[in-house]
C-alpha angles and dihedrals in degrees: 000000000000128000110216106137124103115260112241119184091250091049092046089050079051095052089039087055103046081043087050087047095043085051099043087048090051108055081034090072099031094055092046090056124073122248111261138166113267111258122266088219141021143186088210123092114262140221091256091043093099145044136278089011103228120214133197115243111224083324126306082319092160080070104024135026114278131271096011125126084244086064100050098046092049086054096045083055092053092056114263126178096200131016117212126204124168117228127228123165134227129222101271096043119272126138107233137186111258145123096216139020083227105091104180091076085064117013136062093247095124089061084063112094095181088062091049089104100061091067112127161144124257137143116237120192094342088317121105102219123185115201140084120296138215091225089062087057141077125229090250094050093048094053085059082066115093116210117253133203100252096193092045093163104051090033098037086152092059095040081056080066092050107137096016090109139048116225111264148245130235084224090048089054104048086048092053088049089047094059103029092064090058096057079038095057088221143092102252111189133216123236113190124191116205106221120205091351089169090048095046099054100039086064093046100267110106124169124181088087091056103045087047097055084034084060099035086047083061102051104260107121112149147022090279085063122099088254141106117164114204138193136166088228129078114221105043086065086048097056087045087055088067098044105042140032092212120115117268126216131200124219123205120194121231090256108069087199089067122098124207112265097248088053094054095049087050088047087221085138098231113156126182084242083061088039100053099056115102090263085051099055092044083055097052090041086066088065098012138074095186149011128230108194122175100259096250086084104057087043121010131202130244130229092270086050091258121138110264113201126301115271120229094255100110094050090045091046099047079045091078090028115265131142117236123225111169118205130246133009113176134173110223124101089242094069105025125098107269089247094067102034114122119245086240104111093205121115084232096051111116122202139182104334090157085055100061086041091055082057096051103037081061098058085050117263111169087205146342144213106242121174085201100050094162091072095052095045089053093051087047100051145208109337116228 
């Protein structure tokens, strides 16, 4: 379904409880049953069954803050083929749901004075960030974090949840996956994104090991299996290819100047620019099942904020055999082409997201990220 309506505070505390009930129902189920290998084969409907295959940005985050378990079940409900949640780590070695290591843009860490202390200055991947990280915090002391809107004033409804949710686990959210496609009657797949892998292993905390044997523990083991794991460096996908059959992703950022973070600090050069000519994508299909390009490149804008006209990026990519899932549709008029932006002046206001699909799916996209799924899965349609 769609969700129009404005949010009121007493229909945001409804939303916050169904998504609370959809959440509890779901670990319920998954922690009753038994852990066993996905099934090779099934009757049921899966994940890549459809096109173009729609993913859930960080959740259902156009409804609920980003990165909870109330996210992620909204989205499963809407019909998602895929749920995405970044992966940071904490100091003691658990794989947790955020965009950022940097917990202050979407938790409540600041309004605890007994974490005051942990405050500081670092760079992370060529940046200097102040703030507080999750690498300086336990587990324990991370659950005792609530989740909080981080783009309050485009999103108010969802910043009226604020508080509702604990930051996850990577563990929490394949078990909610787990037993909410059971109640679903179809196979949902997981999409992680590793976050600062450079950064995180040159301090100690690597974790493409540990998402792997997390995976594999679980019983995903190979490239028939719901999964795709994602990341803007290199080599750390190329490590995972070694270590994993699981399909690959790789991510390009929006700048195509700019180098991965492990190739700067290994000065090779390499820029996505580099990375996104045909010789570049026949490099990356050698590691890689898919691409995930920020969907300028695929369509760029013009000066008045229009569509020009596509690029030849899906045909080059699907050239050397790589699947193409553009990131992010929103839809919000902040982020929408100026041809299907609403009248409405207000930072909220949605406008015409179908409209810009619609776009995309015709120059060939075999999926896309959208913070708001249910709206691609309503243009594309029932899967059969």
């Amino acid at each position: 379904m769609l969700f129009k309506w404005k949010m009121t505070k007493g229909k945001a505390l409804s939303l916050t409880g169904v998504v609370a009930f959809l959440v509890v129902g779901g670990l319920t189920v998954a922690l009753a049953t038994p852990i066993a290998p996905t099934p090779r084969k099934s009757n049921n409907k899966g994940p890549d069954s459809c096109s173009p295959v729609i993913i859930a940005h960080r959740g259902a985050s156009g409804y609920v803050p980003e990165h909870t378990l109330g996210a992620y079940a909204l989205a499963i409900t809407m019909g998602a083929d895929y749920v995405e949640p970044d992966l940071v780590i904490t100091k003691d070695g658990h794989l947790i749901s955020r965009h950022d290591n940097v917990l202050g843009l979407t938790t409540d860490v600041a309004s605890h004075p007994e974490f005051a202390d942990r405050h500081r200055t670092q760079t992370v991947d060529g940046t200097e960030i102040s703030g507080w990280f999750t690498e300086d915090f336990t587990l324990a002391e991370i659950k005792t974090l609530r989740a909080v809107e981080r783009i309050p004033d485009i999103r108010p409804g969802n910043a009226r949840m604020d508080a509702s949710f604990q930051v996850a686990t990577f563990q929490e959210i394949i078990d909610l996956v787990k037993g909410m496609q059971k109640s679903q009657r179809r196979t949902i797949g997981i999409y992680p994104e590793i976050k600062h892998s450079s950064h995180f292993k040159n301090i100690g905390l690597p974790m493409e090991e540990l998402v792997v044997n997390t995976f594999h523990r679980n019983g995903y083991f190979d490239s028939r299996a719901p999964v795709y794991i994602q990341s803007f460096e290199v080599n750390n996908l190329k490590e995972l290819k070694k270590l994993t059959n699981l399909r690959l992703l790789q991510l390009f950022e929006s700048d195509p100047s700019l180098q991965p973070a492990d190739q700067a600090l290994l000065n090779t050069g390499l820029t996505y620019g580099n990375m996104s000519t045909p010789e570049g994508l026949a490099e990356v299909a050698k590691y890689a099942a898919a691409v995930g390009p920020d969907k300028s490149s695929i369509i760029p804008r013009n000066e008045d904020n229009t569509l020009g006209e596509p690029t030849s990026f899906v045909e080059d990519a699907h050239a050397v055999g790589l699947k193409v899932h553009p990131y992010t549709f929103r839809a919000e008029n902040t982020y929408l082409p100026k041809e299907f932006q609403s009248d409405n002046p207000a930072k909220s206001a949605s406008g015409d997201l179908m409209g810009e699909i619609r776009k995309f799916i015709d120059a060939g996209i075999d999926g896309l990220f959208s913070d708001q799924p249910d709206i691609a899965v309503r243009l594309r349609g029932p899967c059969v």
